[in-house]
C-alpha positions as a printed NumPy array, in Angstrom:
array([[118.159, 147.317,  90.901],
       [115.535, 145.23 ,  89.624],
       [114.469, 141.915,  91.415],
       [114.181, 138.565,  89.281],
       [111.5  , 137.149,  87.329],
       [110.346, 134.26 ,  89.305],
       [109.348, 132.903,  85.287],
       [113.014, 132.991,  84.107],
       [114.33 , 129.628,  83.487],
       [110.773, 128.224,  83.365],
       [109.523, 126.6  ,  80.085],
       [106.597, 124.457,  79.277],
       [106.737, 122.148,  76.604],
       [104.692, 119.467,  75.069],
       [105.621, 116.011,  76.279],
       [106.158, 113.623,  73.228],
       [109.668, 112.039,  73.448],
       [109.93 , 109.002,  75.611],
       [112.464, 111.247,  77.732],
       [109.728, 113.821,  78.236],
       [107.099, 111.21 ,  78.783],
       [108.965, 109.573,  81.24 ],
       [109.341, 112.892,  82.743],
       [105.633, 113.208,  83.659],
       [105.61 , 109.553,  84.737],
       [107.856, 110.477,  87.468],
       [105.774, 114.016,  88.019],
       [102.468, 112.126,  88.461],
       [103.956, 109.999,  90.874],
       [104.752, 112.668,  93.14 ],
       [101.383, 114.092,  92.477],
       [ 99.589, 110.757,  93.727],
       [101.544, 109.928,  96.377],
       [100.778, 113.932,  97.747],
       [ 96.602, 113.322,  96.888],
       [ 97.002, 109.916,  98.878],
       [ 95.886, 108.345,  95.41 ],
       [ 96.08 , 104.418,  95.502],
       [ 95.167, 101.812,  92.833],
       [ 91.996, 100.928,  94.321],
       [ 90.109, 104.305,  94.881],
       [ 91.813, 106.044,  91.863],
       [ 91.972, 103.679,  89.337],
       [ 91.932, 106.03 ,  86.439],
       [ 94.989, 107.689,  87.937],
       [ 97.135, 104.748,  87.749],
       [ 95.698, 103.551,  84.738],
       [ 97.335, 107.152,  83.093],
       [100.169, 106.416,  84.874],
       [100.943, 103.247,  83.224],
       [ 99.339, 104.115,  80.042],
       [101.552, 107.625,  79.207],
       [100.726, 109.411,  76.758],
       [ 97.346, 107.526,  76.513],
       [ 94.168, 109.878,  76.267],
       [ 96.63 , 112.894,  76.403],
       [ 98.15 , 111.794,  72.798],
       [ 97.046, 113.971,  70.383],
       [ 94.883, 114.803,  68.303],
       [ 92.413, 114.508,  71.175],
       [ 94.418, 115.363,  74.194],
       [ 97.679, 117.142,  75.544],
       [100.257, 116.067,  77.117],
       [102.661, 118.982,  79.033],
       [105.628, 119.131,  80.79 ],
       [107.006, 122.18 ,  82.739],
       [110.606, 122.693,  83.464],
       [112.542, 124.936,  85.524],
       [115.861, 125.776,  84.313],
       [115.861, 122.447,  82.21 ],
       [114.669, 120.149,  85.116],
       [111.022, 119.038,  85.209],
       [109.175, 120.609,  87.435],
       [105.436, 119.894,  86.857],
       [102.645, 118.549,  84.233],
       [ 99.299, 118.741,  83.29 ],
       [ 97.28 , 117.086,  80.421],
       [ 94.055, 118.072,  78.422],
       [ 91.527, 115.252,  77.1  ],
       [ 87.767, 114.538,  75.682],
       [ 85.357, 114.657,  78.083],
       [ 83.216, 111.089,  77.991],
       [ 79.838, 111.514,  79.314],
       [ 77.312, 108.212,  79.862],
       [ 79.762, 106.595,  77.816],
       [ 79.887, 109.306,  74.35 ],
       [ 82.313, 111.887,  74.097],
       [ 80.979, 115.426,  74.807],
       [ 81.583, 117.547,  71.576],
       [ 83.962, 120.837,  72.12 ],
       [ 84.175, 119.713,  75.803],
       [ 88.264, 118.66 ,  77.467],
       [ 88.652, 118.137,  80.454],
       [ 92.159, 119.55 ,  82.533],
       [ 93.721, 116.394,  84.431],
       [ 96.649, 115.956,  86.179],
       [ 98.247, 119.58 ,  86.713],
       [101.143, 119.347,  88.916],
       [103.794, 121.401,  90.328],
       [106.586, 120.032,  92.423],
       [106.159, 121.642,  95.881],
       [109.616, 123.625,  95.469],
       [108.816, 125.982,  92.381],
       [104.937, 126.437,  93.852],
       [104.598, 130.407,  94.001],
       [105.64 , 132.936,  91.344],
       [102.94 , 132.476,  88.559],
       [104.084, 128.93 ,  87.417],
       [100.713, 127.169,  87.946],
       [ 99.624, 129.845,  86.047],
       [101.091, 130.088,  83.076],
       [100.838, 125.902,  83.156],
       [ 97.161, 126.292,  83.383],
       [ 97.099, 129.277,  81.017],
       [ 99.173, 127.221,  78.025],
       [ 96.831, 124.149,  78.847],
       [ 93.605, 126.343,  77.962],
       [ 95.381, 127.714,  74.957],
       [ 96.325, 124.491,  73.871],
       [ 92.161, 123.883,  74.772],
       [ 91.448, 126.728,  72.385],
       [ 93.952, 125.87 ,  69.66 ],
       [ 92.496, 122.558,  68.982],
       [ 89.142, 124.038,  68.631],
       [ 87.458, 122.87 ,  72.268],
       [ 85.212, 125.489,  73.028],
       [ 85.031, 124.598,  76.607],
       [ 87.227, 123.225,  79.323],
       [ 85.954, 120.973,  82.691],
       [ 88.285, 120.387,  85.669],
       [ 87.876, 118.85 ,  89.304],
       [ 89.479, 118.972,  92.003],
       [ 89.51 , 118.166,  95.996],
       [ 88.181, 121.053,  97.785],
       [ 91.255, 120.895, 100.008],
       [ 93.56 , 122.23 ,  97.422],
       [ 92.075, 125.897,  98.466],
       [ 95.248, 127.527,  96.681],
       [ 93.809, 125.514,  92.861],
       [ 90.606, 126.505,  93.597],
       [ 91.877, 130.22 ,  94.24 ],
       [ 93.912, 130.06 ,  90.632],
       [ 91.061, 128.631,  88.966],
       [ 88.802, 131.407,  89.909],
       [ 91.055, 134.202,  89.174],
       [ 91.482, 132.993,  85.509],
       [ 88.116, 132.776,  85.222],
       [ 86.996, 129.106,  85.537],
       [ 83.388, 128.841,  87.753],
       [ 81.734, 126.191,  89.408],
       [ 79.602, 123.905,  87.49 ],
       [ 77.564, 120.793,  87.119],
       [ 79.395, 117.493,  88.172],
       [ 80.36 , 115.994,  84.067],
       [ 81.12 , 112.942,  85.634],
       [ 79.862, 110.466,  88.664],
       [ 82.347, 108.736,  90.875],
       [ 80.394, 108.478,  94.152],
       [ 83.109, 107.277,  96.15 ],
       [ 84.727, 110.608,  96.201],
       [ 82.08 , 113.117,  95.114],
       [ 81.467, 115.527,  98.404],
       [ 85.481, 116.172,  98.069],
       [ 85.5  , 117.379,  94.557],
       [ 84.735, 120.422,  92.801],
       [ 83.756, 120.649,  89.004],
       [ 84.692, 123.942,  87.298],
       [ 84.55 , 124.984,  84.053],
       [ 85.355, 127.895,  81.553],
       [ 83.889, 128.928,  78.254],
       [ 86.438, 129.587,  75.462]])
């Protein structure tokens, strides 16, 4: 007997009906209130909140949506990378990848953050920047493993600098 597939049932799709948009709203809710984000400190969080699919439209950004077994389950965008005010050529930045605490485990971050850099690659970005809190040890871990490293800060935000980490990989 052969176990199960912790994958089956699990889709990830790109968010562009209001349904599916709505979907992510709801996601990156969850994800804030779990980072402690609040309008004040994280304004650019709320502001993609309220602003769905915003920067993530295409054809500069990505907007995705992860279900299991129809039900959304997580989320995760791709968009330009503005540096001192100009967009950085070839350069997206990962935002906002989520997974509901429930489906964590199993290779679903994975594959979300695998179809987000192939989405990366598809639209011709030839590299892609992340951050992210040095407390989310298990990110870090998955970034590393599929080959993101640790790079430069492409961005300043001193209130919350000595938490972050800024990876990147080469496509």
């Amino acid at each position: 007997m052969t176990g199960s597939n912790p994958l089956d049932g699990y889709a990830i799709v790109e968010a562009v009906a209001p349904e599916q948009v709505e979907a992510v709203r709801v996601l990156l809710r969850e994800y804030m209130t779990e980072q402690g984000l609040n309008p004040v400190s994280s304004k650019r969080a709320f502001e993609d909140l309220l602003n769905l699919p915003g920067r993530y439209r295409r054809p500069q950004g990505r907007l995705l949506l992860a279900l299991q077994d129809g039900a959304p389950v997580g989320c995760g965008g791709l968009t330009d990378v503005v540096i001192n005010g100009r967009v950085a050529p070839g350069w997206c930045e990962m935002k906002r990848v989520y997974l509901s605490p429930s489906v964590r485990g199993g290779g679903r971050g994975r594959a979300l953050v695998q179809r987000l850099v192939d989405e990366a690659r598809a639209a011709r970005y030839v590299r892609v920047v992340l951050s992210t809190r040095r407390r989310w040890v298990s990110a870090l871990a998955l970034y590393r493993a599929m080959g993101f490293r640790e790079s430069e800060p492409f961005k300043t935000r001193p209130d919350d600098m000595a938490d972050l980490t800024f990876m990147a990989i080469d496509l």
